[in-house]
C-alpha positions in Angstrom: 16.4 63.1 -4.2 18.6 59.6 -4.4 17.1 57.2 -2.4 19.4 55.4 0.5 19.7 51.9 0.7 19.8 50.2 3.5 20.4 46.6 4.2 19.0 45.4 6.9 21.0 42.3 8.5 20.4 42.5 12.8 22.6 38.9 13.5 25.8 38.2 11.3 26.5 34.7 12.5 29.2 33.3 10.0 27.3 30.8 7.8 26.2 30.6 4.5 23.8 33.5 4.4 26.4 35.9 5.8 28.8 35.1 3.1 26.2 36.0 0.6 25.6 39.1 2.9 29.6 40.3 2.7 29.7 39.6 -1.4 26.3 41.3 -2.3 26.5 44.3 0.2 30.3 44.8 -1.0 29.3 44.9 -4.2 26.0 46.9 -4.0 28.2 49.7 -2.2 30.7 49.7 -5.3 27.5 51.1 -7.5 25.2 53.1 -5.1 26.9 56.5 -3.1 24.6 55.9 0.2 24.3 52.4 1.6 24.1 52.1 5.0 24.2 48.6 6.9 21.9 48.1 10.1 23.3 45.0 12.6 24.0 44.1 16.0 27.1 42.5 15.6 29.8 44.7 15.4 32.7 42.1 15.6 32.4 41.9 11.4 32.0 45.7 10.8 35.9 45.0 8.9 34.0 42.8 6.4 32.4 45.9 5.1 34.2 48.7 2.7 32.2 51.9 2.2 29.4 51.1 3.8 27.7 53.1 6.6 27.4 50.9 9.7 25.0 51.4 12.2 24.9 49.3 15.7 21.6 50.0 18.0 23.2 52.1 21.2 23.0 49.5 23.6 25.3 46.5 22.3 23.3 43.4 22.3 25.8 41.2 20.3 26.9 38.8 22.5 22.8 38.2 23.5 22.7 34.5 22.7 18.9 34.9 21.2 17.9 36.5 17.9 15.3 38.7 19.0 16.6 40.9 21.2 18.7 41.7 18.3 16.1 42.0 16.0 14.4 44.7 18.7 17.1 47.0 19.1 18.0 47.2 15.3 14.4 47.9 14.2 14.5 50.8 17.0 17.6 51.7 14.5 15.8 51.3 11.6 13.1 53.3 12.7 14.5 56.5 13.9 16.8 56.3 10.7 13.5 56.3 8.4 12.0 58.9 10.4 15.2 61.6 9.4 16.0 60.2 6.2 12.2 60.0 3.9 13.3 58.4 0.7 14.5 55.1 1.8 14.8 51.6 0.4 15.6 48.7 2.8 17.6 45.7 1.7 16.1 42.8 4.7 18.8 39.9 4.6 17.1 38.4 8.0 14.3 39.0 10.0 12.2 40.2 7.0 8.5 39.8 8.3 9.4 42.5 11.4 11.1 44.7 8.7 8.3 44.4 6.2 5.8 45.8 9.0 7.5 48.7 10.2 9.0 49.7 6.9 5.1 49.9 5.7 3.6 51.5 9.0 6.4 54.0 7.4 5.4 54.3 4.2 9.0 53.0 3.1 9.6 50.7 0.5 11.5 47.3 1.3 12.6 44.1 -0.4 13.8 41.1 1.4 15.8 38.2 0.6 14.8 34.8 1.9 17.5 32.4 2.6 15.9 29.0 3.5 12.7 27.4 2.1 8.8 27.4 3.7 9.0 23.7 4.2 11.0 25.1 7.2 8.7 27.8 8.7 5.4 28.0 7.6 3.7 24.5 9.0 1.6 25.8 11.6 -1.5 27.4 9.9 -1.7 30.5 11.8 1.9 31.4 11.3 1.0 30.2 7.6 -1.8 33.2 7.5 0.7 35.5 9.0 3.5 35.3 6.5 1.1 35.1 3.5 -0.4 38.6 4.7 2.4 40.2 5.6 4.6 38.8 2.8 2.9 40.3 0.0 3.3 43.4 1.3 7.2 43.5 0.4 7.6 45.3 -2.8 10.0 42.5 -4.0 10.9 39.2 -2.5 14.3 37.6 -4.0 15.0 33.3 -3.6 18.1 31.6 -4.2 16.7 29.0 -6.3 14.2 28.2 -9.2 12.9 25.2 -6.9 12.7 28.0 -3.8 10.6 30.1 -6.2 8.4 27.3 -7.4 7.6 26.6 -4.1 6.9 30.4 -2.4 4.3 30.6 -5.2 2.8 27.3 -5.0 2.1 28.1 -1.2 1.8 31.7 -1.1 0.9 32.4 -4.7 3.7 35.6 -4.5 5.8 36.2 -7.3 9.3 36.3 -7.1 13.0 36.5 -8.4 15.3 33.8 -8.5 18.8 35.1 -8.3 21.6 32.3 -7.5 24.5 32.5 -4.5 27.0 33.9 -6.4 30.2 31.5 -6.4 33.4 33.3 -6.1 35.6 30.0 -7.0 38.8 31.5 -7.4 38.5 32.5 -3.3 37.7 29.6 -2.8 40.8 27.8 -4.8 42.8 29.8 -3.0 42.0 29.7 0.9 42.0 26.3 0.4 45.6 26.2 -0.1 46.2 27.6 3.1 48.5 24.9 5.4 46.4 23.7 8.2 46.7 20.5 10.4 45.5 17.3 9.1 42.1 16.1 10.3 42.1 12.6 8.8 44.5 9.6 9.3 46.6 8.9 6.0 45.2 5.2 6.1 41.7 6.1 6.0 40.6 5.5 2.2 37.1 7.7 2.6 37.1 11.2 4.9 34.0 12.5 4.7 33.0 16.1 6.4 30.1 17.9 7.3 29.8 21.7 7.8 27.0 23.6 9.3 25.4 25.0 12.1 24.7 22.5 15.4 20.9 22.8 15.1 17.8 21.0 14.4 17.7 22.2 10.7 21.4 20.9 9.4 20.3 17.9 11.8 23.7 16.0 11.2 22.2 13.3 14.1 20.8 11.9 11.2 24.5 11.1 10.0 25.4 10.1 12.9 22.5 7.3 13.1 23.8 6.1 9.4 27.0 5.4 10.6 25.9 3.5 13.7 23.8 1.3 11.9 27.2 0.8 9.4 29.2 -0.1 13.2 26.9 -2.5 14.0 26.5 -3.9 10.9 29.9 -4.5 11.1 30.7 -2.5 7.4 32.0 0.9 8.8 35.8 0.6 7.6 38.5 2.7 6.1 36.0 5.3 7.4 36.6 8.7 9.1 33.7 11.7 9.4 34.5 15.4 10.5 31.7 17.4 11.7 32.5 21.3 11.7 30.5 23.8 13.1 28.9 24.9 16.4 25.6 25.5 18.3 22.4 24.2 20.8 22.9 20.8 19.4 26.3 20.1 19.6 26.0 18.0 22.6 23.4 16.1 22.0 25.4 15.4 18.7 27.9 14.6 21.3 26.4 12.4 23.6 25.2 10.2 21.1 28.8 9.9 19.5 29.8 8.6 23.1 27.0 6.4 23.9 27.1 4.4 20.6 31.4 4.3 21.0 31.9 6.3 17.9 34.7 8.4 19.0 37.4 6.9 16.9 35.3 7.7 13.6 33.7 10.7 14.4 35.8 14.2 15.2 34.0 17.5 16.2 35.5 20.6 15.2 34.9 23.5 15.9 33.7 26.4 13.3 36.6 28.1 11.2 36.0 31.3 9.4 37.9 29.7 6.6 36.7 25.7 6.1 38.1 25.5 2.5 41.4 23.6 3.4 39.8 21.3 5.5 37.0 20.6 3.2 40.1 20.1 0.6 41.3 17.6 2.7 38.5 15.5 2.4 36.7 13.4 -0.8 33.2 13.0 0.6 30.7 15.7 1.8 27.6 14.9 3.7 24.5 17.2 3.9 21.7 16.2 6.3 20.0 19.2 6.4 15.8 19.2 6.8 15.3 22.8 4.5 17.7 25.3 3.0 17.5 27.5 0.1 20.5 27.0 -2.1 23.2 25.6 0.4 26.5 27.3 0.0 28.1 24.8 1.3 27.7 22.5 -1.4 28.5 24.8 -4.1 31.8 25.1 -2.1 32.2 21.0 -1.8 31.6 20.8 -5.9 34.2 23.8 -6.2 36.6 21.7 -4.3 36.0 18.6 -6.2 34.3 16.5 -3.3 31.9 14.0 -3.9 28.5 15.0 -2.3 25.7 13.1 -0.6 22.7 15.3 0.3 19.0 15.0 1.4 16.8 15.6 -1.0 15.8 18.5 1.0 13.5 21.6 0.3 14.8 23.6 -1.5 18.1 24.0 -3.5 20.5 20.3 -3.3 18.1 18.8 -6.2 19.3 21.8 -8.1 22.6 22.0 -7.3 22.9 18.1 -8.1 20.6 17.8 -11.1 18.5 15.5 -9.8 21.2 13.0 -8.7 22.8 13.3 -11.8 26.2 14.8 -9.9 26.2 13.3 -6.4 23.5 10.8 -4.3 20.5 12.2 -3.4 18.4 10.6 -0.3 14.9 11.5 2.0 14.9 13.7 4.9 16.2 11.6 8.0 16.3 8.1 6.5 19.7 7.1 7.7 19.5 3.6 6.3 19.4 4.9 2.3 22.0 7.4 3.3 24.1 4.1 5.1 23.9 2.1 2.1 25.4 5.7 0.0 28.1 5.6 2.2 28.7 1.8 2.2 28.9 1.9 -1.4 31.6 4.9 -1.9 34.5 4.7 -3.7 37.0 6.7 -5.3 36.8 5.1 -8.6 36.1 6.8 -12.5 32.4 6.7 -11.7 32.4 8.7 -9.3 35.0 11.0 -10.6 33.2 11.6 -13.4 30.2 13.1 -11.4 32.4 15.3 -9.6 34.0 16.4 -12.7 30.3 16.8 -14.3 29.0 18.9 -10.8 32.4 21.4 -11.4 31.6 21.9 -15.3 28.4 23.3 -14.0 29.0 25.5 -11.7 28.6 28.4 -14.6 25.2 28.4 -13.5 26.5 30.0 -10.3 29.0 32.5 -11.6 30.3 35.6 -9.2 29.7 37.9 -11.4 26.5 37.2 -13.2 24.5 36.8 -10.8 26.0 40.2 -9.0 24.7 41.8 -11.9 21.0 40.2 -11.4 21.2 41.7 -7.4 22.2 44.8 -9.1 19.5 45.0 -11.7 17.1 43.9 -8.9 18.0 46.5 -6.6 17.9 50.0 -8.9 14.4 48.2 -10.2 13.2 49.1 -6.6 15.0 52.3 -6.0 12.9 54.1 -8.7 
């Protein structure tokens, strides 16, 4: 009997993970006859073709916390295992939950981490708990060779490294889409972030960088858009308003297609304190921006070569990242980094690394 796969994704939230989410289980449903999705959020079941969606009975979508979501679809997952024997389940989010109950079942499960330990394993107890419970998975997959460096160097589990894969010709062409301009046409460097409101993409760093440049006095021909949404997006802006930044910095909201307003500007600016391997710059390279980034844990170093293709600074030290921006222009230099960063997106490619999520998956399903 054919195992069914089943991928396991309780809270589709629109970021860079879900994107990955849409591609992979798109694609993994174009090779397998039984794939069945498991999530709370019903509002993207259209991103899905020929997969089986299943949504717990009560509809806890619009909960504003993660784990009621996570409860309600591992009630799903469960009485799914118990009629269907031979399973294999796919766990995009929420892994350590699914790795317990899929092995209290006897099931097989392999999980996909998105964002690196530095992020979620300080505390020592927690730090015990994953370790245990993680090398009970029957495969763990990373996003980057850095990501994979570091799992084993802290949890001394093997894993795979299989890369985002970058579709750049969607990406060419949303961007062409006609939207309304965010800049002003007199401003000679626009510079954007895009990311979640929280403590992780922790854009109040940026903000701090360009109110030292304001009172410095060396913040001209300067404009920054910050996209995105979430729990932080007033403290983001209250500071804005205290420290009179208003007529550099513009909040927008999130936008299910960012491509032409990332096209729009020539500077993107990462703050993050831990990712994995962060779409979002692999979008800003495809899009010929010039990038900024902390030289977080794990994936920008990667992506960047080690500061070979963009500027590189620490976690939260808004003065380096002042004097990067003070010291941008659009000039051959810096062209030829962006041009460089482009070239190498091959290391990325759609369809390649498709094939490695494929190959990884039918490993598992024997």
């Amino acid at each position: 009997m054919t195992k069914k796969l089943i991928i396991f994704m309780p809270s589709i939230e629109g970021g860079g993970v879900e994107k990955n989410l849409f591609i992979v289980s798109n694609y993994l449903a174009r090779h397998f006859n039984d794939v069945t999705l498991i999530t709370a959020s019903k509002s993207y079941n259209k991103k899905f073709q020929n997969i089986k969606i299943l949504n717990p009975i009560i509809n806890v979508e619009f909960f504003k916390g993660r784990k009621i979501k996570y409860f309600f679809c591992l009630i799903t997952l469960f009485f799914y295992q118990i009629k269907n024997t031979k399973t294999l389940t796919f766990a995009f989010q929420a892994n350590l939950y699914c790795i317990i109950l899929c092995k209290i079942l006897g099931r097989k499960v392999i999980t996909r981490s998105n964002s690196s330990p530095a992020g979620w394993s300080k505390n020592p107890l927690k730090f015990f708990i994953y370790k245990k419970l993680l090398s009970l998975a029957d495969s763990i997959m990373v996003n980057s060779e850095d990501f994979k460096k570091e799992f084993f160097k802290k949890f001394k589990i093997k894993t795979t490294c299989i890369y985002n894969p970058l579709n750049k010709k969607e990406i060419l062409s949303k961007s062409k889409i006609k939207v309304k301009n965010l800049f002003s046409s007199n401003k000679k460097v626009k510079a954007i972030n895009i990311g979640r409101f929280v403590d992780q993409k922790n854009q109040i760093t940026i903000l701090k960088a360009i109110n030292y440049l304001k009172i410095k006095n060396k913040i001209k021909n300067f404009e920054l858009i910050l996209m995105g949404r979430g729990i932080d997006e007033m403290k983001l802006k209250n500071y804005t308003k205290k420290n009179r930044l208003e007529k550099i910095v513009k909040f927008i909201n999130f936008k299910s297609n960012p491509y032409p307003y990332l096209k729009q500007a020539n500077l993107f600016i990462l703050s993050s304190k831990f990712e994995g391997l962060p779409n979002v710059l692999l979008e800003a390279a495809t899009l010929k921006k010039y990038i900024i980034s902390t030289n977080c844990p794990t994936g920008p170093r990667e992506i960047l070569k080690n500061g070979l293709y963009g500027d590189l600074y620490k976690v939260g030290d808004y003065k380096k990242l002042s004097k990067i921006i003070e010291r941008f222009k659009i000039n051959s230099f810096y062209l030829k980094k962006i041009n460089n960063n482009f070239k190498d997106l091959k290391r990325f490619d759609y369809h390649k690394n498709l094939e490695k999520y494929l190959i990884f998956v039918k490993k598992n399903l024997n």
